[in-house]
C-alpha positions as CSV (number, residue, x, y, z in Angstrom):
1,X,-104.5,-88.3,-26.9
2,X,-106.8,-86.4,-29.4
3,X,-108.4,-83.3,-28.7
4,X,-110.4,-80.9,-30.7
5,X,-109.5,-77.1,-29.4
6,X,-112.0,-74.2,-29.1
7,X,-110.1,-71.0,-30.9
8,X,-109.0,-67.9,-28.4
9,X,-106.9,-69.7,-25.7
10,X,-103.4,-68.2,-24.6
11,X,-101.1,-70.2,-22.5
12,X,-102.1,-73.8,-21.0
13,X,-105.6,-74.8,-21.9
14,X,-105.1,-78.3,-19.9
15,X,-108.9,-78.7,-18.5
16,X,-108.8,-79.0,-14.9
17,X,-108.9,-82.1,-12.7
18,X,-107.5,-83.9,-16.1
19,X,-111.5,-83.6,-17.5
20,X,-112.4,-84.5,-21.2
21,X,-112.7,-81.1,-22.0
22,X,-112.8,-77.1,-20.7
23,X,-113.1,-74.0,-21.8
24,X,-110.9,-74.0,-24.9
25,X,-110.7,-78.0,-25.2
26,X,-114.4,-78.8,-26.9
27,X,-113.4,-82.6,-26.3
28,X,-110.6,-85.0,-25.7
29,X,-110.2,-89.1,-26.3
30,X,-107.5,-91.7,-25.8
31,X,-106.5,-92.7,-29.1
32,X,-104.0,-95.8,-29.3
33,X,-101.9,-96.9,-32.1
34,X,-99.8,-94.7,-34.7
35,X,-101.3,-92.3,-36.9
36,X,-98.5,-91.0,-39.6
37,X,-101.3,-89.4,-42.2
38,X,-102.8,-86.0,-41.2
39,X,-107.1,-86.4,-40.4
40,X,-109.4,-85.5,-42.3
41,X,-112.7,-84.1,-41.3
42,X,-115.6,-84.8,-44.0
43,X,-119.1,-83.9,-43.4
44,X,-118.6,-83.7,-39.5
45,X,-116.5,-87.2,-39.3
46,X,-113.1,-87.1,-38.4
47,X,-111.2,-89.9,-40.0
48,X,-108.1,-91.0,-38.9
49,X,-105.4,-93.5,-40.5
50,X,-102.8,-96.0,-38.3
51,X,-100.0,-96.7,-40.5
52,X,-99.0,-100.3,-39.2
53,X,-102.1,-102.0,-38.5
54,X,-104.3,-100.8,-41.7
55,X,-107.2,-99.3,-39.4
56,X,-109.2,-96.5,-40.3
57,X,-110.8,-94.4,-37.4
58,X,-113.8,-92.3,-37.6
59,X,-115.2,-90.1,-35.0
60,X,-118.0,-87.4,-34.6
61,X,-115.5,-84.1,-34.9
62,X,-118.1,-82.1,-33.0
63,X,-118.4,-84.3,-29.9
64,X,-115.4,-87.4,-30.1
65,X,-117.8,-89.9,-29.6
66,X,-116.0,-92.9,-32.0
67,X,-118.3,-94.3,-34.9
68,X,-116.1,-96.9,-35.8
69,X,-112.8,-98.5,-35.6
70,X,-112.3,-101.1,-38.7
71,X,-109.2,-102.4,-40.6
72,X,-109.2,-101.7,-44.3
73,X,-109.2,-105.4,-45.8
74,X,-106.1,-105.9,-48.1
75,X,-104.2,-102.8,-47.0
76,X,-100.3,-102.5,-47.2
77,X,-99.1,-99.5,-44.6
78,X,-101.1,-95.8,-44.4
79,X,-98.5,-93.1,-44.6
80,X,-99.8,-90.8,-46.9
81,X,-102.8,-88.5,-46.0
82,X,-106.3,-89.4,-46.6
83,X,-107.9,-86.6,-49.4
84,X,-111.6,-86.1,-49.8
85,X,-114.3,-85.4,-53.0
86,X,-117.9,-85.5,-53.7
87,X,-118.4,-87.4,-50.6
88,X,-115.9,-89.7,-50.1
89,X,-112.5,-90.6,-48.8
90,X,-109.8,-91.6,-50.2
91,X,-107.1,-93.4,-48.7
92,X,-104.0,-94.3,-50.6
93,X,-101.4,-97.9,-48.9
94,X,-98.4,-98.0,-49.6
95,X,-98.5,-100.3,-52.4
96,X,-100.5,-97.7,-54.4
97,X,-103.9,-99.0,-53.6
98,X,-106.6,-96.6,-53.2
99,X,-109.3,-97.3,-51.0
100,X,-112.7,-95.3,-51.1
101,X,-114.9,-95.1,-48.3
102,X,-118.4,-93.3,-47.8
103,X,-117.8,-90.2,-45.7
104,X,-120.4,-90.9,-43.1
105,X,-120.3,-92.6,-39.7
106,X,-120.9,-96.0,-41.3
107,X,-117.9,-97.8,-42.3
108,X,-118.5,-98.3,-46.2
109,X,-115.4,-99.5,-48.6
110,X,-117.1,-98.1,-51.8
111,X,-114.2,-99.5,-53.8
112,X,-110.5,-100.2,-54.6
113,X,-107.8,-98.6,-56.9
114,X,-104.6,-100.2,-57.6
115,X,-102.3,-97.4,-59.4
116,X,-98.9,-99.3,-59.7
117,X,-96.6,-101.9,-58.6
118,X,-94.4,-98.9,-56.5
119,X,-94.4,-97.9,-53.0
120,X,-96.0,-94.7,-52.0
121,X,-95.4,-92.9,-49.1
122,X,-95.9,-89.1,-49.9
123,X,-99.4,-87.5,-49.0
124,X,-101.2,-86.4,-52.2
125,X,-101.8,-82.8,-54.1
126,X,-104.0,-80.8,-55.5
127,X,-103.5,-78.7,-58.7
128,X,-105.8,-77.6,-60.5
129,X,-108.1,-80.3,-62.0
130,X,-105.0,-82.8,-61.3
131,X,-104.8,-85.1,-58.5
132,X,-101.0,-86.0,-58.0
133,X,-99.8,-89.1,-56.4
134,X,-95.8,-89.4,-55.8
135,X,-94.8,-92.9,-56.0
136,X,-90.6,-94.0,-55.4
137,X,-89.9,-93.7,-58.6
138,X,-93.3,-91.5,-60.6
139,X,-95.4,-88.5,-60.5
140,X,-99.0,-89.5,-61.7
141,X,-101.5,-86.6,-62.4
142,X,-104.9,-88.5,-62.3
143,X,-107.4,-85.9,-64.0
């Protein structure tokens, strides 16, 4: 189940008669396979990553409604979280591929990355003007 949760509520906020929503729930969905990565929400598009079966999910984050459910051709396991600039997502496998997608509710691989011949598993960081990517045996600081 994903559900997108109005601020103020106290106690259980379970919409009556099991309902998509109530009066702190804006919206609820069935979602079904295995997310590991934290969403992401980009220009009002929640985008979601299933670790085993390479599938990116994108929904509308102000209503649920699903724009799209497609598999990212090539990828290799999505445990890390997605990270987001100047429009666009980024989504790094577990074989250190990157894969950018337009952050809109068209599915759009702008590009790939390939960083090294490593696993990564770890989410990224931020620091500064450095984007750090922790492979099994590196740091990289992309600037």
């Amino acid at each position: 189940m994903l559900a997108a949760i109005k601020p103020g509520g106290t106690g259980d906020i379970t919409p009556a008669d099991n309902a998509a929503n109530g009066e702190f729930v804006a919206w609820s969905v069935s979602f079904s396979g295995h997310p590991v990565a934290s969403p992401i929400v980009v220009n009002d598009c929640l985008f979601l990553l299933t670790q085993s079966s390479y599938i990116v999910t994108c929904f509308d984050a102000n209503t649920g409604k699903q724009h799209y459910r497609q598999r990212l051709p090539g990828a290799a396991g999505l445990t890390a979280s997605p990270w987001a600039a100047q429009g666009k997502v980024f989504c790094l496998d577990q074989s250190g591929q990157t894969f950018i997608l337009a952050a809109e509710p068209t599915f759009k691989v702008l590009g790939t990355n390939k960083l090294a011949e490593e696993m990564f598993w770890a989410s990224s960081a931020l620091a500064g003007e450095c984007l750090l990517l922790r492979g099994i045996d590196h740091l990289y600081c992309v600037r």
